[in-house]
C-alpha positions as CSV (number, residue, x, y, z in Angstrom):
1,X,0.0,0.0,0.0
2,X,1.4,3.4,-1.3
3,X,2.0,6.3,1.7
4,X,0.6,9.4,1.7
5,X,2.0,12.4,0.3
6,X,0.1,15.3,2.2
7,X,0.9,18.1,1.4
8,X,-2.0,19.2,3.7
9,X,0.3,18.8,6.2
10,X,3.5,20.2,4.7
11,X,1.6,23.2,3.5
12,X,0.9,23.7,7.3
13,X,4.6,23.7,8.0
14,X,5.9,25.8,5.1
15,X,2.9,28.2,6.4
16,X,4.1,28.5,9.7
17,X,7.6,29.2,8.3
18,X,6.1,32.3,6.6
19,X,4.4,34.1,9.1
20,X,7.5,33.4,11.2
21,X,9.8,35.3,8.8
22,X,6.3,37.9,8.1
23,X,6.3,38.4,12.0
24,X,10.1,40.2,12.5
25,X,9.6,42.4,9.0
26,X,8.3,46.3,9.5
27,X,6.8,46.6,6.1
28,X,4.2,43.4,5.5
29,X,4.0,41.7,1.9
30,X,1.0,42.8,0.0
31,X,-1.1,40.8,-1.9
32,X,-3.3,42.2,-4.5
33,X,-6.5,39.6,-5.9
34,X,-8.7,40.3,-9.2
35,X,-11.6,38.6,-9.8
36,X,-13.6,39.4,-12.7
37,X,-17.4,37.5,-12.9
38,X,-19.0,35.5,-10.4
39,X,-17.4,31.9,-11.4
40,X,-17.8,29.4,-8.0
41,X,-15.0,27.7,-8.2
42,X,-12.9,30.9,-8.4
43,X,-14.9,32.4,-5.6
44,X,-13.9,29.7,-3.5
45,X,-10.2,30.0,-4.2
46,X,-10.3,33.7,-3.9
47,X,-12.0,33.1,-0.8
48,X,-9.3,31.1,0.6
49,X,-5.9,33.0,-0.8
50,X,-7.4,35.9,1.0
51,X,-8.1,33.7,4.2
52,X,-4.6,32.5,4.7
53,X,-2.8,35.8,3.4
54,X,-4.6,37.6,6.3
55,X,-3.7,34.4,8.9
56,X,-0.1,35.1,7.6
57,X,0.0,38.7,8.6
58,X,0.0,40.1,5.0
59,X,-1.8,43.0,3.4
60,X,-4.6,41.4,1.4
61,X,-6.6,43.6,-1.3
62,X,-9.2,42.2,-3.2
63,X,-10.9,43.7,-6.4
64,X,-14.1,42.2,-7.4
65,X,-15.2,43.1,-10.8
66,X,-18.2,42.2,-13.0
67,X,-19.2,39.5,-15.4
68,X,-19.8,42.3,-17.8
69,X,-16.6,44.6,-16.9
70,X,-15.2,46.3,-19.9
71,X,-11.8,45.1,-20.4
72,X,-10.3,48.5,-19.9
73,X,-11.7,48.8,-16.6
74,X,-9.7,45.7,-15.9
75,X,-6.9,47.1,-17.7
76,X,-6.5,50.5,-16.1
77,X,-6.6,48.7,-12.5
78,X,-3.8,46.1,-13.3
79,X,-1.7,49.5,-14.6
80,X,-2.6,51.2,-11.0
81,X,-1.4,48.1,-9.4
82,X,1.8,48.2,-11.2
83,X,2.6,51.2,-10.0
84,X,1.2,51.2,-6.6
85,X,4.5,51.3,-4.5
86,X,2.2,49.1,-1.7
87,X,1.4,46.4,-3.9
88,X,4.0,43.5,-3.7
89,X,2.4,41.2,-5.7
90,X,-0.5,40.7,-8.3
91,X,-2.8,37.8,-8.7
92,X,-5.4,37.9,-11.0
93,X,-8.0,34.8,-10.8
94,X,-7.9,32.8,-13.9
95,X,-10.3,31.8,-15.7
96,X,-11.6,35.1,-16.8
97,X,-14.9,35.6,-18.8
98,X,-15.1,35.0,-22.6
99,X,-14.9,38.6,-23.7
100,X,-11.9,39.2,-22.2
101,X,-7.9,37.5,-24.1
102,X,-6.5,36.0,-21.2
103,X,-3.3,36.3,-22.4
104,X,-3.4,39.9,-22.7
105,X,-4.4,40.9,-19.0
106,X,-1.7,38.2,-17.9
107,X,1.3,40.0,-20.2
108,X,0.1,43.7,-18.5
109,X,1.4,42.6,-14.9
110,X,4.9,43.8,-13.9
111,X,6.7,40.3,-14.1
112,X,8.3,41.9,-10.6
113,X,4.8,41.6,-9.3
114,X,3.8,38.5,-10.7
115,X,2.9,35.9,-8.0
116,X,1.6,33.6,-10.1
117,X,4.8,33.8,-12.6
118,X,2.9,33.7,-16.0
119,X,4.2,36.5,-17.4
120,X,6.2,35.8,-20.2
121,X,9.3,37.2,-19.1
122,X,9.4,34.9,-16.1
123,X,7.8,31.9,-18.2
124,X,11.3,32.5,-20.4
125,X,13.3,33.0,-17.2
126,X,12.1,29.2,-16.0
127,X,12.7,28.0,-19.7
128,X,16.8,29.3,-19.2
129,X,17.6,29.0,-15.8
130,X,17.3,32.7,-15.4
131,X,16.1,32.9,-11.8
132,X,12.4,34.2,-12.3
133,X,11.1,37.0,-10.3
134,X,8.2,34.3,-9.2
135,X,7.5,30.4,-9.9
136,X,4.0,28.9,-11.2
137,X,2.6,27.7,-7.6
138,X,1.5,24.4,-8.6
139,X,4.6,23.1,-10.2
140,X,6.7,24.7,-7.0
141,X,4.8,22.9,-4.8
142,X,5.1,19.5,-6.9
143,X,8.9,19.9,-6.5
144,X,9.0,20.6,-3.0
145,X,6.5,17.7,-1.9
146,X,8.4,15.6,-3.8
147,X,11.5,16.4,-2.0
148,X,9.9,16.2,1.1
149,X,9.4,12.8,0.6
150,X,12.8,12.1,-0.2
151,X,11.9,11.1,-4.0
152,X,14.7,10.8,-5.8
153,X,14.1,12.7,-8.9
154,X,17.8,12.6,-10.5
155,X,18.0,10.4,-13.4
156,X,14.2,9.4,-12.8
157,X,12.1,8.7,-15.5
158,X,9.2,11.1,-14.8
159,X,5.8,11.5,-16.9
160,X,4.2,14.6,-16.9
161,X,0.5,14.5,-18.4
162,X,-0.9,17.5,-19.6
163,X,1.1,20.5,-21.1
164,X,-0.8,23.4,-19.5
165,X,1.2,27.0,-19.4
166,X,-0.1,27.2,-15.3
167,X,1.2,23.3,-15.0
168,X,2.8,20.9,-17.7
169,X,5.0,23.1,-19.2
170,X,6.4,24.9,-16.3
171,X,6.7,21.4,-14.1
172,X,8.7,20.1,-17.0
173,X,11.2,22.6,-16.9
174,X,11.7,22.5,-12.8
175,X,12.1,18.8,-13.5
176,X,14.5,19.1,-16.1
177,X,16.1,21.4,-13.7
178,X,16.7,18.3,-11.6
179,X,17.8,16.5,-13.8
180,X,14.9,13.9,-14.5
181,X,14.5,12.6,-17.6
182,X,11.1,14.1,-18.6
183,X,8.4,13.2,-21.2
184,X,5.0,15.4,-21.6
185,X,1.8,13.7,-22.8
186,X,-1.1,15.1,-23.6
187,X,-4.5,14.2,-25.2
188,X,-3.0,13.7,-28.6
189,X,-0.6,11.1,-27.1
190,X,-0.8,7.2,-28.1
191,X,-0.6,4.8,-26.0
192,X,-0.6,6.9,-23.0
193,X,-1.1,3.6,-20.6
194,X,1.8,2.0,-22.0
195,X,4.3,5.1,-21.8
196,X,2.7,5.8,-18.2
197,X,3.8,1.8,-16.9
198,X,7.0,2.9,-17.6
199,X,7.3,6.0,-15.3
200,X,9.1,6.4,-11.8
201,X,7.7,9.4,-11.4
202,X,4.3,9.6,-12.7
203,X,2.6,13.2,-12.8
204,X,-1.2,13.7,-14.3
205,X,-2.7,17.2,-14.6
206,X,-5.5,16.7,-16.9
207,X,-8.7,17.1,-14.7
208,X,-9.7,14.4,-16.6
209,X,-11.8,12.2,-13.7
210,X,-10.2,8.3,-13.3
211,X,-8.0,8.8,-16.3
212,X,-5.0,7.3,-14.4
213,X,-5.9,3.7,-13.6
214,X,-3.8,0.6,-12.7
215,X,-2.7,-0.1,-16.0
216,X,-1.1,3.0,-16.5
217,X,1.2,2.9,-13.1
218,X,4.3,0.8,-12.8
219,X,4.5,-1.1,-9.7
220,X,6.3,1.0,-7.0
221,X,6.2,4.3,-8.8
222,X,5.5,7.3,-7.0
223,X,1.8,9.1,-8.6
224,X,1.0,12.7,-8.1
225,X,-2.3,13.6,-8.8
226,X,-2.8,17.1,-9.6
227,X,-6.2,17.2,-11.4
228,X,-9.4,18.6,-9.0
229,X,-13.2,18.8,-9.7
230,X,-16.1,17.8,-8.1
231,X,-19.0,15.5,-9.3
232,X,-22.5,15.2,-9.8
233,X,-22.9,14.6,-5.5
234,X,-20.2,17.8,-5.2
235,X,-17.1,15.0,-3.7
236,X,-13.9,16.2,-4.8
237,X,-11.6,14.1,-7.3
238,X,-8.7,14.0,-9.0
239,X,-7.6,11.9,-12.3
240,X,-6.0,9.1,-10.9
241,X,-8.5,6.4,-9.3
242,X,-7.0,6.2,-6.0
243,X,-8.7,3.0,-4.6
244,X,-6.7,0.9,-7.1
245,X,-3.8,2.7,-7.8
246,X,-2.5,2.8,-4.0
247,X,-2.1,-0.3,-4.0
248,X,0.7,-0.6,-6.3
249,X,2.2,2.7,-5.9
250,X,5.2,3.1,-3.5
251,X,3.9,7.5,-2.7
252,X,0.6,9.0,-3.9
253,X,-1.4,12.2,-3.2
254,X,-4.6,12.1,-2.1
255,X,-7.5,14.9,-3.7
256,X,-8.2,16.5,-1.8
257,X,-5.5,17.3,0.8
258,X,-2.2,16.7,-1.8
259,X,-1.4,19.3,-4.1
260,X,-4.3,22.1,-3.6
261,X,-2.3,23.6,0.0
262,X,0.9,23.6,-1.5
263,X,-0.2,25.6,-4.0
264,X,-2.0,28.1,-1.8
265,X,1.7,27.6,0.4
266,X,3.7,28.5,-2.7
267,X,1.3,31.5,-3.7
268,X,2.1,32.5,0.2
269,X,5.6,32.0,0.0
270,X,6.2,34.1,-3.1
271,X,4.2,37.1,-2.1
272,X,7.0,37.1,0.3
273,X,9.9,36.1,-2.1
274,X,8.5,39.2,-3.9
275,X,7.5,41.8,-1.3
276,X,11.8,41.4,-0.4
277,X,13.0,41.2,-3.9
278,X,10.8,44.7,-4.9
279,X,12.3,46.5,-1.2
280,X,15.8,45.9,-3.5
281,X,14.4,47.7,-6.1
């Protein structure tokens, strides 16, 4: 039976660590939110970032815009932020609504304020081993569970499913950064269960529910499960069918409870890394 990666627990610890270090500074990191429409799901995660960045002893701002906002409304606010000398970092709550080009809103942030690090100038930092001004949260917190564990990821053959800009592509570039032998699948790859069996290090971030079965997981490999939605009865799952795959695995994550806290920890823990880069500035 596989153990339990919880990063519940970690995030706890890494949490702790923050407001420690938040606790002896004058000037506390601030945290600016923007959430344009009324989506649940981003509610809910809003809800909680702004939660735990008050708990830590941070400044927490949060905009709350429209469905309907003109996109220069949303504009002109992300330029204000920019240059808003008490604004540490920037967040802004993906996805948005379908009038608005994502991309667009994401490339106006200062990449010096840019928690979430998708701007493209820290995307290319990643990519060259350029020491980004801020890390995607998810992938961060991937690495550092794994190391918590002890997983050796050196030389390991790791599978990363899915080749999202907020996951796949970042996590393959922190794990080539380790020196794992990486390969990204996606829903265009054949024989996905066969190249999966083969995998020390087996990552899925699809959201695709059950997609990672026994067949797909070599015995004793360690499964990360990064995908999170709820069902018809509102219970929370991931992509990897847990029941059977635990059994063969030597570390999983659970859904909830693995990966969702370390990446509210790793948004923490760069509003920080941020707030003391900018006072160099």
């Amino acid at each position: 039976m596989a153990q339990i990666m919880d990063g519940k627990a970690y995030s706890k610890e890494i949490l702790e660590q923050i407001k420690h270090k938040v606790d002896k500074l004058q000037k506390k990191p601030s945290l600016a939110v923007i959430l344009v429409g009324d989506d649940p799901g981003s509610q809910i995660y809003v809800n909680s970032k702004e939660k735990t960045a008050c708990e830590l002893g941070f400044v927490s701002k949060t905009f709350r815009l429209k469905e309907n906002t003109d996109p220069k409304e949303l504009k002109d606010l992300i330029l204000k932020l920019n240059s808003d000398k008490n604004t540490d970092a920037i967040l802004l709550q993906l996805p948005l609504p379908e009038h608005f080009v994502e991309q667009d809103f994401i490339e106006l942030i200062d990449p010096k304020k840019d928690v979430d690090g998708f701007h493209p100038l820290n995307c290319g930092k990643l990519m060259t081993n350029s020491n980004p001004y801020a890390i995607s949260c998810t992938p961060k917190g991937i690495i550092k569970l794994l190391k918590k564990y002890n997983v050796e990821i050196t030389s390991a053959n790791v599978l990363v499913i899915g080749r999202s800009n907020m996951v796949g592509k970042p996590l393959a570039q922190l794990l080539l950064a380790e020196n794992a032998t990486v390969t990204v699948a996606h829903s265009k790859t054949k024989k996905l269960a066969q190249i999966a069996s083969k995998a020390d290090i087996l990552i899925s971030a699809t959201g695709i529910n059950g997609l990672i079965t026994k067949d797909f997981v070599k015995n004793g490999a360690v499964v990360v499960d990064v995908g999170i939605f709820r069902d018809e009865n509102g219970k929370i799952k991931g992509d990897v069918d847990f029941e059977e795959v635990s059994k063969i695995a030597s570390l999983i994550t659970p859904v909830p409870g693995g990966i969702g806290p370390m990446t509210i920890a790793m948004l923490m823990e760069n509003t920080l890394e941020l707030s003391l880069k900018n006072a160099k500035f």
